[in-house]
N, CA, C and O of each residue as an XYZ file, in Angstrom:
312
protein
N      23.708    -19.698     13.058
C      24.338    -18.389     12.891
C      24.100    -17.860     11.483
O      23.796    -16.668     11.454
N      24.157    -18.351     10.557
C      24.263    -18.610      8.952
C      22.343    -17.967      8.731
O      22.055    -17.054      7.956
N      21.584    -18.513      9.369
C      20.617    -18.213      8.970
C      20.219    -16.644      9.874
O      19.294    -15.967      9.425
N      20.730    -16.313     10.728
C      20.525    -15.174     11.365
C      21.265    -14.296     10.948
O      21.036    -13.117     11.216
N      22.222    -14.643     10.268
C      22.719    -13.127      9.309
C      21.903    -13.267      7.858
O      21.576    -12.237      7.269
N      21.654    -14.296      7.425
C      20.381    -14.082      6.412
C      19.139    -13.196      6.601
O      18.528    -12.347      5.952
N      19.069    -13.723      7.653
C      17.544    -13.148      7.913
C      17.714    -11.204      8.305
O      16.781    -10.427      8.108
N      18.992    -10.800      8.826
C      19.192     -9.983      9.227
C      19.689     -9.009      7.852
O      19.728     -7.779      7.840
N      20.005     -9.822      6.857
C      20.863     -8.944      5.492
C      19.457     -8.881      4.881
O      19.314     -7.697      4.574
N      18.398     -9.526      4.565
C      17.087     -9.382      4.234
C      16.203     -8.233      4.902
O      15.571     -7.444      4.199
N      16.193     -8.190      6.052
C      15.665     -6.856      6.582
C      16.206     -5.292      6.491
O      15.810     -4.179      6.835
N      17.371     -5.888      5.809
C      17.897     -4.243      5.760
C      18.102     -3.859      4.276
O      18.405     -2.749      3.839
N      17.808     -5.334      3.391
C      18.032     -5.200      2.152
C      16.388     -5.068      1.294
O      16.204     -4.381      0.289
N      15.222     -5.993      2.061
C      14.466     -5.897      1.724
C      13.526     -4.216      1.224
O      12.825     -4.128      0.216
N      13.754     -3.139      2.157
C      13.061     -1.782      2.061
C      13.880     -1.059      0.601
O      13.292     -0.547     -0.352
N      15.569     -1.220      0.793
C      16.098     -0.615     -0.474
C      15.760     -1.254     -1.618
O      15.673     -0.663     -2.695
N      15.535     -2.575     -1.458
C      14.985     -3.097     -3.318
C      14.182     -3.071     -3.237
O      13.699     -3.670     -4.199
N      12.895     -2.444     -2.140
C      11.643     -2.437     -2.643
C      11.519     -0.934     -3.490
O      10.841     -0.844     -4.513
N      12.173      0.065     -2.986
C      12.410      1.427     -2.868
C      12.735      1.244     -4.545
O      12.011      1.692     -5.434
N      13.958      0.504     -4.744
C      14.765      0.877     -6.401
C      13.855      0.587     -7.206
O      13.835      1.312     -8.201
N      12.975     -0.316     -7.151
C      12.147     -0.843     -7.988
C      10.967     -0.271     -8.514
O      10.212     -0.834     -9.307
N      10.797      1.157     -7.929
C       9.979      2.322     -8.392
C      11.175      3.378     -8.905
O      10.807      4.520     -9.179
N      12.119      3.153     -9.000
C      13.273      3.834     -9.747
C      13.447      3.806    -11.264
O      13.386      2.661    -11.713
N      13.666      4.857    -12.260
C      14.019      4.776    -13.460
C      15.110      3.568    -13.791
O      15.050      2.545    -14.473
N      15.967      4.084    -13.108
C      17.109      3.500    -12.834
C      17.737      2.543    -11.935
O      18.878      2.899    -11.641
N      17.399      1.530    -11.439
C      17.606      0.916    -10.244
C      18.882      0.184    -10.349
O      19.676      0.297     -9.415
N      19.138     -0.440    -11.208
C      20.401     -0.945    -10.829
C      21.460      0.258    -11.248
O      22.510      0.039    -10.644
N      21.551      1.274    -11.943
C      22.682      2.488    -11.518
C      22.327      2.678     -9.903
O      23.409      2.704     -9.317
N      21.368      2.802     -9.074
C      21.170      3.784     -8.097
C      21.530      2.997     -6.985
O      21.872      3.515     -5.923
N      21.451      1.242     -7.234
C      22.052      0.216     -6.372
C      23.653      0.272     -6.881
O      24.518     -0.181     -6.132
N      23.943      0.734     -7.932
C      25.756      0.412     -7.861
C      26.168      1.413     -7.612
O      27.390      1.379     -7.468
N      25.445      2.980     -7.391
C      26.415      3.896     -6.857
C      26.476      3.923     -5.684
O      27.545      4.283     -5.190
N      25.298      3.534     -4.754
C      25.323      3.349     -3.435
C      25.961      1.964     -2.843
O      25.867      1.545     -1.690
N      26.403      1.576     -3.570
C      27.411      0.333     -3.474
C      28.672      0.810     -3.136
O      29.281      0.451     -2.129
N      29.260      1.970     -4.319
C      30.540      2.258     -4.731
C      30.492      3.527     -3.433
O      31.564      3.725     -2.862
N      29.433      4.252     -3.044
C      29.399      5.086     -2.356
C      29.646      4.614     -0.711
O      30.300      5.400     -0.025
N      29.142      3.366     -0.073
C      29.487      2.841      1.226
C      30.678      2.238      1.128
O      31.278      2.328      2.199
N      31.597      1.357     -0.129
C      32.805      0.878      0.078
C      33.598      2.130     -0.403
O      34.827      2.083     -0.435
N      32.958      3.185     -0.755
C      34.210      4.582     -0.697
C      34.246      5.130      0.907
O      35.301      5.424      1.469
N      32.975      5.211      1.515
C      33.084      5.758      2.818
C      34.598      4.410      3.909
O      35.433      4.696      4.767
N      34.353      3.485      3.447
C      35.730      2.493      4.070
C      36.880      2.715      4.351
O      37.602      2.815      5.343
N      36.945      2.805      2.763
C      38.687      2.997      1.791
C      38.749      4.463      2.316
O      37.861      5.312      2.236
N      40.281      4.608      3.001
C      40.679      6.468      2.960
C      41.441      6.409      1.927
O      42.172      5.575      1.394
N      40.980      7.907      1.690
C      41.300      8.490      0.588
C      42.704      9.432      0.712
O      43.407      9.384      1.722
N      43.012     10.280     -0.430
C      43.875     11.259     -0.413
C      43.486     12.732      0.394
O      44.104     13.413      1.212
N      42.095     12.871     -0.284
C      41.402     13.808     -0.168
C      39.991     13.954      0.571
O      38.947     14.022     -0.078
N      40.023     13.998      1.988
C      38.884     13.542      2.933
C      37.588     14.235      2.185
O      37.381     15.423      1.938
N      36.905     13.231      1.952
C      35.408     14.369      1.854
C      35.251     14.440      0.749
O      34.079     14.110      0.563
N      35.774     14.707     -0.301
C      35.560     15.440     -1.410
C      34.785     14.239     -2.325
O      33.721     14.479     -2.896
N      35.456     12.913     -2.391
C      34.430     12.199     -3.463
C      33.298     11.646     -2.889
O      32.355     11.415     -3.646
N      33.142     11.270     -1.195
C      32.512     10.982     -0.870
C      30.521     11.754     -1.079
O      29.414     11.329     -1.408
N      31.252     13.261     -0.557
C      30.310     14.346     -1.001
C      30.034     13.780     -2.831
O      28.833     13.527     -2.731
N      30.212     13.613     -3.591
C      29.951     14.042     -4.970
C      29.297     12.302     -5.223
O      28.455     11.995     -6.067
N      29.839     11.540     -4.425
C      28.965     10.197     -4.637
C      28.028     10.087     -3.782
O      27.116      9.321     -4.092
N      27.967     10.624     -2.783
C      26.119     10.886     -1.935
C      25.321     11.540     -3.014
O      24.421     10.835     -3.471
N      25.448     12.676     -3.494
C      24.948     14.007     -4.253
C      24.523     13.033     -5.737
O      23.519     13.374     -6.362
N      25.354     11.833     -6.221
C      24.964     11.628     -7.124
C      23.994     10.550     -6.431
O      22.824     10.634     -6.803
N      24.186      9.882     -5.800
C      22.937      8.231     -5.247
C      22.037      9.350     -5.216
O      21.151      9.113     -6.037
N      21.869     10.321     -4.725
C      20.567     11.193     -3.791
C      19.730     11.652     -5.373
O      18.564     11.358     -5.637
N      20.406     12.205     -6.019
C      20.212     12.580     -7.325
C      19.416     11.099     -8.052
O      18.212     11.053     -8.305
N      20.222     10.164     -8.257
C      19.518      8.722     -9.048
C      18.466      8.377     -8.482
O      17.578      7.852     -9.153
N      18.319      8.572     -7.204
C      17.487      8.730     -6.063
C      16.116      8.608     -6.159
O      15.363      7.708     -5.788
N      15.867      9.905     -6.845
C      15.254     11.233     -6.772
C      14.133     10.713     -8.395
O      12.919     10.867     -8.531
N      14.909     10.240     -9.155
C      14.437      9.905    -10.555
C      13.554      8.952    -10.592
O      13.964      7.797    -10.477
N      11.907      9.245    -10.788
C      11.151      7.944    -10.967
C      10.928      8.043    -12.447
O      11.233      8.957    -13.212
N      10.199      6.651    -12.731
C       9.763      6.093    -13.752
C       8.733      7.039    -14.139
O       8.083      7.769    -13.391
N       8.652      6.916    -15.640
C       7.691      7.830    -16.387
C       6.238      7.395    -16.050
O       5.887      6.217    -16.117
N       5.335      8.505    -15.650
C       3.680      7.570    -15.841
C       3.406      7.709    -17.519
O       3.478      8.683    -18.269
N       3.042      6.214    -17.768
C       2.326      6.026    -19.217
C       0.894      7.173    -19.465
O      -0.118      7.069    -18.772
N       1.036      8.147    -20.472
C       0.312      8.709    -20.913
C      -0.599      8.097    -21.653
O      -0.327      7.032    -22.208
N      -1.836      8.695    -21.771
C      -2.957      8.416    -22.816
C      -2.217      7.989    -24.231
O      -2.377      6.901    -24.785
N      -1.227      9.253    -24.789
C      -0.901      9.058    -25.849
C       0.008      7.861    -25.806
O      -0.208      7.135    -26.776
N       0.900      7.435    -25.055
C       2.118      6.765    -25.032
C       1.112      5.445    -25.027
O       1.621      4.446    -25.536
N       0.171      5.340    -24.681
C      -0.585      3.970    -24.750
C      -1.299      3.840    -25.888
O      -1.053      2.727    -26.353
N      -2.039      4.416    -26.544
C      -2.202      5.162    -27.762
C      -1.537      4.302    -28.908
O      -2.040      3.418    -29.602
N      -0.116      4.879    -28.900
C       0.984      4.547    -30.135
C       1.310      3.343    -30.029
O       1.565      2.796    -31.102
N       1.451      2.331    -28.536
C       1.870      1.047    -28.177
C       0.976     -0.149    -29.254
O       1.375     -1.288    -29.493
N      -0.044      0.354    -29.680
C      -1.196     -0.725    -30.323
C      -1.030     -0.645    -31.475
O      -1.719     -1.314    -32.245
C-alpha cells in the first residue's frame, strides 16, 4: 500500500517540480501553492476573497522565469 501511494505522490509531484525548476522563484511559487490548496480546506470568514488573491498570486510567481544570461552578463562573470 505504502509503496503505491509513493509511486502515486511522485506522479503528481514529479511535472510541478519539474515545472518550478525553470522558475525564478521556485521555492516561493511551491509555498504559495502550498498555502493556497490548505487555504482552499480551511473555511474561512470570508468565502472567496483570499482564496482569489492566493491563486492570482501562485499564477503571478507562476508566470516569472529565470533571466537568459546575456553576452554582457557573461562578459563581466570572468
Amino acid at each position: 500500500m505504502m509503496k503505491v501511494m509513493v509511486a502515486t505522490t511522485s506522479v503528481f509531484l514529479a511535472p510541478l517540480l519539474r515545472y518550478a525548476q525553470g522558475l525564478r522563484f521556485p521555492q516561493l511559487f511551491l509555498a504559495t501553492a502550498a498555502v493556497f490548496v490548505a487555504d482552499l480546506i480551511v473555511p474561512d470568514l470570508i468565502p472567496f476573497a483570499d482564496e482569489a488573491l492566493l491563486g492570482l498570486l501562485t499564477l503571478l510567481l507562476g508566470t516569472v522565469r529565470r533571466r537568459r544570461a546575456s553576452a554582457a552578463d557573461v562578459g563581466d562573470a570572468r
